[in-house]
N, C-alpha and C positions, 0 to 999 in steps of 0.2 A: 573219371575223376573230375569232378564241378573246380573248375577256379573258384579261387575266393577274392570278391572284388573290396576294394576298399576307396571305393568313390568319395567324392565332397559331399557334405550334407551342410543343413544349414544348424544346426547343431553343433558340427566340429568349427564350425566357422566363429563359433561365439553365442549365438541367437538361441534363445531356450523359447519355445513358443508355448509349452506347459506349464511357464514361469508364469508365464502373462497370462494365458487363460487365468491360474490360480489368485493371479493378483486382481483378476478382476471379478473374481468372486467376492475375495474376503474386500472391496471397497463398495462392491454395491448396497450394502447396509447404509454404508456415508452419505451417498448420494441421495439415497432414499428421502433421507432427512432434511434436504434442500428442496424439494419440491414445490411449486405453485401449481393453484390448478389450472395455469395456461398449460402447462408441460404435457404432452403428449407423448408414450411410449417408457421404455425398461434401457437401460445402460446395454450396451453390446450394438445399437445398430449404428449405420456407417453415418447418420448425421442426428443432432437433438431437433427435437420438433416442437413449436413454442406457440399458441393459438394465438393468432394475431388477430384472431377476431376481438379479442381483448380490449385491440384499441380503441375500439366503434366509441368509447366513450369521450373520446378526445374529438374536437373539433379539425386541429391541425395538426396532427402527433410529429414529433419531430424523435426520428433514433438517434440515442448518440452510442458513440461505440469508442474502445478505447482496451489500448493490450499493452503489455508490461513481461518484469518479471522482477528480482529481487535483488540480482545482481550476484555481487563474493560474496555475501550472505550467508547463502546455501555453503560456503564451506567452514565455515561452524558450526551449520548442523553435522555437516559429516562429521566432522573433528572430536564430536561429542557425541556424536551415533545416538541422535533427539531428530525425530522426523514429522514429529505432530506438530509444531507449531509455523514450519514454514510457510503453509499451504496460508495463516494468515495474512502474512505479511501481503501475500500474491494477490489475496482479495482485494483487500487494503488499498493496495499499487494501483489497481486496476478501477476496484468501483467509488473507492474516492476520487477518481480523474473524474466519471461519469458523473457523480452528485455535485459536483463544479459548481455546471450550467442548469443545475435546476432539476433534472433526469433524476428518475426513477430506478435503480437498478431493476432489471429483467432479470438476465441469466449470463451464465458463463461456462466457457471450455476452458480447457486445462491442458499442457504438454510436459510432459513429465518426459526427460531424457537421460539415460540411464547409460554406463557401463555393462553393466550387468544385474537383471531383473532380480532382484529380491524379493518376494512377496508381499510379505509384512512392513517389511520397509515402505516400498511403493504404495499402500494400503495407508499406513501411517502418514505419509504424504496429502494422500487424498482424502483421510478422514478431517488434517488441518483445513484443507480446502473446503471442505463439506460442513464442518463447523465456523469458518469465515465466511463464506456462502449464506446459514445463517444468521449472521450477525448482520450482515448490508442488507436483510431482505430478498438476496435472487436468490434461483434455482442453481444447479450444476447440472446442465445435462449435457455433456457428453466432455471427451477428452480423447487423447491420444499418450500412450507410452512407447515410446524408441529407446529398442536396444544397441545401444553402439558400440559391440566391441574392437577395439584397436584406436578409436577416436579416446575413448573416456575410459577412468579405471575400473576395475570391478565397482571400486565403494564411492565413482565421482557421480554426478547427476546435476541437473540444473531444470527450474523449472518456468515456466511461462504461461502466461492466460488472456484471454480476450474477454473485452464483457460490454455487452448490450443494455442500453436505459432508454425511456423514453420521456420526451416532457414535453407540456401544450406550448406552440410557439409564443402565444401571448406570456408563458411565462418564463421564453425562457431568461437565466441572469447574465449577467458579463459585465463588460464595461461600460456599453449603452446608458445603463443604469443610474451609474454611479455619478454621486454631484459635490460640490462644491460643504465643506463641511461635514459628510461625512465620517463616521466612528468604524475604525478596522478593529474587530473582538480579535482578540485570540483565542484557542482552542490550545491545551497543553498536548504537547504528546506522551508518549509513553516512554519515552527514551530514544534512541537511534534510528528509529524505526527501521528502512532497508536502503538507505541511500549513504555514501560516502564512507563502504565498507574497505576498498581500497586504501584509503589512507588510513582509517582507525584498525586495520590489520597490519599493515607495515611499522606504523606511530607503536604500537603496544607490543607485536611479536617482535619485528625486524628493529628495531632502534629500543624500547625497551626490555626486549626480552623477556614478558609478563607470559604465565601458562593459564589457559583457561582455566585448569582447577583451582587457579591462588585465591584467595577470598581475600577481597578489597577490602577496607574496614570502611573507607566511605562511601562505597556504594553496599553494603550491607549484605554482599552477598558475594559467590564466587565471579570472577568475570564472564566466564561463559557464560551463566544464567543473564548476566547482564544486555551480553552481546546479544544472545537469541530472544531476550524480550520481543514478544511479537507489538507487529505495529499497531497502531490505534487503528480501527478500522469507524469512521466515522457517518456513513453513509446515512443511516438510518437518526443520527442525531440530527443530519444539518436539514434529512426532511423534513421532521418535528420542528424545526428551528424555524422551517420554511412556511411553514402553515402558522405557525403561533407569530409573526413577526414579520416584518418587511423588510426582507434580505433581497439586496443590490448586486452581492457578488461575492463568492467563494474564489479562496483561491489555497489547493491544496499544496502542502510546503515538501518537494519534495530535492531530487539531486538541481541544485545550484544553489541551493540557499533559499532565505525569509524574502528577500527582497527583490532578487530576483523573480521568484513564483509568484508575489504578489505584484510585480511590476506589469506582469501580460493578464492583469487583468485593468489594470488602469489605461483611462484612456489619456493620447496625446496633451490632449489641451490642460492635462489634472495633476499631482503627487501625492503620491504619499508617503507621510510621515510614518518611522514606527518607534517609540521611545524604549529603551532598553532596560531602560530607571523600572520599569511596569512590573518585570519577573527578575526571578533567576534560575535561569541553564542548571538542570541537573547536574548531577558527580561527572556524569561520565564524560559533558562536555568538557569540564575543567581537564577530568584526567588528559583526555587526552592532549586537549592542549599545551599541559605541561611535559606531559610523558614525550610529543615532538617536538615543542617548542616550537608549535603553527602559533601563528600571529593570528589574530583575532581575526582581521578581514579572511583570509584563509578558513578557519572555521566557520566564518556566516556564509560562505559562499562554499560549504561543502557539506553541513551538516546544519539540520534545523535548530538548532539550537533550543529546545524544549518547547516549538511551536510544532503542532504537525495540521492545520487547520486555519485559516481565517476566514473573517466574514464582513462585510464589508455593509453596513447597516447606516438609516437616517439617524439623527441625533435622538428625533422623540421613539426610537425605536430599543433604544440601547436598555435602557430596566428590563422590558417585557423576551429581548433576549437573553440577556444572562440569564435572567428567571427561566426560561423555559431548559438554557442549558444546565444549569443548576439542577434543575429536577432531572434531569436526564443523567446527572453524578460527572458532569463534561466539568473541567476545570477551566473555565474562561475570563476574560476580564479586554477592559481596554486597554489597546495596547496602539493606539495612534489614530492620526484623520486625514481625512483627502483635502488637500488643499490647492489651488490655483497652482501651476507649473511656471509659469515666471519662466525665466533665463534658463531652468535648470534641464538638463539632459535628461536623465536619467526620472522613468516611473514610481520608485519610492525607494528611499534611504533610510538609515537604522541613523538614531539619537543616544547622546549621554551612555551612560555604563551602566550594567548589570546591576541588581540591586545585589546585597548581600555580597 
């Protein structure tokens, strides 16, 4: 008579490795879609392969590189079991840091970190990322998904990305640039984008008590829909912006606020102004506002306040960019200018109040 053993597998352990294969069937259609023809090879091998002969056309190429992720975000997609739109924001996070300094988005990996492999889920994931990918102009070639179980729940996950650009040194932007009189545009964002998710989920769940399915009547929809609006992903306008106009300096608005983002791009000896009088803050910044009774500075320095984008341009440069962001459907305007720093501390300070 055979004993019957009943050893550990990686299976009873949590770990479905059938899951994953299957998950990375149904995503490699997404990825397909991302491709450049530097890109080298098919999804499945152990590194992405990206022709760097590419760059022969650059005199000086400089890489810039730059990884992220979205933050408590991700648990409103869970909360609403909506997994295509994350993967934007990730882009977003990521190849708007690279388009800053002038960079060209190349490509990007992806980390998808799971409780428990879901197929379509994880698919749904990487299809958002496959379509953000898209939108900035790079490739997706390659990623990694971990299964964790006993760390994460079956239906927890968080996701994270890295992403490669390149740009000729003579052009790259920054502070160097930037002079005396200069005009700071702004770029609208799309809402929340993915930064200062921790307090607009305590401010609205924990202290207000609000359910994602309520429909807000000022924000025109339900609040989930609102919350998960994916982020503006801007890469590809502020290229265009780049070649039609004489741009000094991007600085993308993300966790610490307008002034702060735009402070590290300003140099020592300079300030900047930004006047408030210019826009006004979407619904959502109000709600929340009211819904915790955050104080303004509090909200400028936690959440962008309906900027996700600036650009820091000469005075005879200011028509020929709005114009080009205009045709691009970018919602921008001036919204302040670099001035001499004097006495003052601090890189650039917010003016006067919100219009409206």
């Amino acid at each position: 008579m055979t004993e019957k053993t009943t050893g550990a597998s990686y299976a009873a352990a949590g770990v479905d490795i059938d899951a994953g294969d299957r998950a990375v069937e149904l995503m490699k259609e997404w990825v397909k879609k991302t491709q450049r023809p530097e890109v080298l090879g098919g999804l499945g091998g152990f590194a992405g392969l990206f022709d760097a002969s590419a760059l022969k056309r650059y005199e000086r190429p400089l890489l810039a590189s730059a990884t992220d992720g979205v933050g408590t975000k991700v648990d409103i997609a869970r909360r609403m079991g909506v997994y295509d739109t994350i993967g934007h924001d990730l882009v977003a996070m990521v190849m708007d840091d690279i388009v800053v300094c002038g960079a060209e988005p190349l490509f990007m990996t992806d980390y998808i970190c799971v409780g428990k492999v879901h197929p379509e889920r994880v698919a749904a994931i990487v299809k958002g990322i496959a379509e953000g990918c898209v939108l900035a102009g790079c490739a997706l070639v390659g990623g990694e998904t971990a299964e964790h179980p006993g760390l994460l729940g079956p239906d927890d996950f968080d996701v994270a990305g890295a992403g490669t650009g390149v740009v000729e040194y003579d052009r790259l932007l920054g502070a160097d640039r930037i002079r005396t009189g200069d005009a700071v545009i702004a770029m609208a964002s799309s809402g929340l984008h993915s930064n200062g998710y921790s307090l607009v989920r305590h401010v609205l769940f924990d202290r207000a008590g609000m359910a994602l399915e309520s429909h807000v009547e000022e924000l025109g929809r339900t609040l989930g829909e609102e919350l998960l609006e994916p982020t503006k992903i801007y890469s590809l306008d502020c290229m265009a912006l780049t070649r039609a106009a004489d741009v000094h300096a991007y600085s993308h608005i993300t966790g610490g606020g307008l002034a702060a983002n735009l402070a590290r791009v300003i140099p020592d000896h300079l300030h900047a102004t930004v006047d408030r009088s210019t826009w006004t803050p979407g619904a959502i910044f109000d709600l929340v506002g009211k819904a915790g009774q955050v104080e303004r500075l509090e909200l400028e320095k936690t959440l962008n306040m309906g900027v996700g984008m600036m650009a820091v341009v000469p005075q005879e440069s200011v028509d020929v960019a709005l114009t080009a962001l205009s045709d691009r459907g970018v919602e921008a305007w001036v919204a302040g200018e670099i001035l001499d720093r004097g006495d003052l501390t601090e890189g650039a300070t917010m003016t006067g109040d919100y219009a409206g």
